[in-house]
N, C-alpha and C positions, 0 to 999 in steps of 0.2 A: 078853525078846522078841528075836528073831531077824529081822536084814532080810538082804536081799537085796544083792549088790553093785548093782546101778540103784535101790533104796532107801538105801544105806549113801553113796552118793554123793551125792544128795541131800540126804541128810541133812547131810553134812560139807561141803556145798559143792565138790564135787571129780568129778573126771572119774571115769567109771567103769574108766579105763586107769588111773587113778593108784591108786585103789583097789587093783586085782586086783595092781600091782607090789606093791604095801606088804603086800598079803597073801603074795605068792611071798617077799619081804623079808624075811616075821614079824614085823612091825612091827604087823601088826594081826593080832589070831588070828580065824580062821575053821573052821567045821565044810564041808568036803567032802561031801554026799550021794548023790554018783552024777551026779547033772546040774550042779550049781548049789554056789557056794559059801552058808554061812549066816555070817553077821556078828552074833554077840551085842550088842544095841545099848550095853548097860551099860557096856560096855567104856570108853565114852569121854566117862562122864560127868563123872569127875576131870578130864580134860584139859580137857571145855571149862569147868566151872565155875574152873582155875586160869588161863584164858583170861581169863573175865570179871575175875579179880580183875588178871588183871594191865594188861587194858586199863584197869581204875578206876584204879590205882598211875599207872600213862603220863598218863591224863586229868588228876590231882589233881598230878602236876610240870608237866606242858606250863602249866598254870592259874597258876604260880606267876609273881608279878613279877621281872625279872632286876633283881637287887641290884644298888644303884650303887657302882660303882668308888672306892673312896676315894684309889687312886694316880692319878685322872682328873684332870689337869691344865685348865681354861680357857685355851682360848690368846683368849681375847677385848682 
């Protein structure tokens, strides 16, 4: 499926400038038709499914208890 850069933005959460730079970049490939860039949408289904996994990884350490110091001295 093929969107549109004002679809592809959308989609990705991002301006439609930042878009159209990352395609002049090649950072994101796109087809040229005469008018309009096209944005294969597939393209960026690995990035965001390693997104999710890496936001679970972030979520499941932020979660974790900060271990007690064994050199912690009581000054009481």
């Amino acid at each position: 499926m093929y969107l549109t850069v004002q679809e592809t933005a959308e989609y990705l959460s991002l301006s439609e400038e930042q878009i159209k730079k990352l395609i002049l970049e090649k950072k994101i490939r796109a087809l040229f038709d005469g008018n309009q860039y096209l944005i294969n949408k597939e393209q960026f289904n690995t990035h965001l499914e390693q997104m999710e996994k890496y936001k679970k990884v972030v979520e499941e350490y932020m979660k974790e208890p900060i271990p007690e110091d064994i050199d912690v001295k009581d000054e009481d």
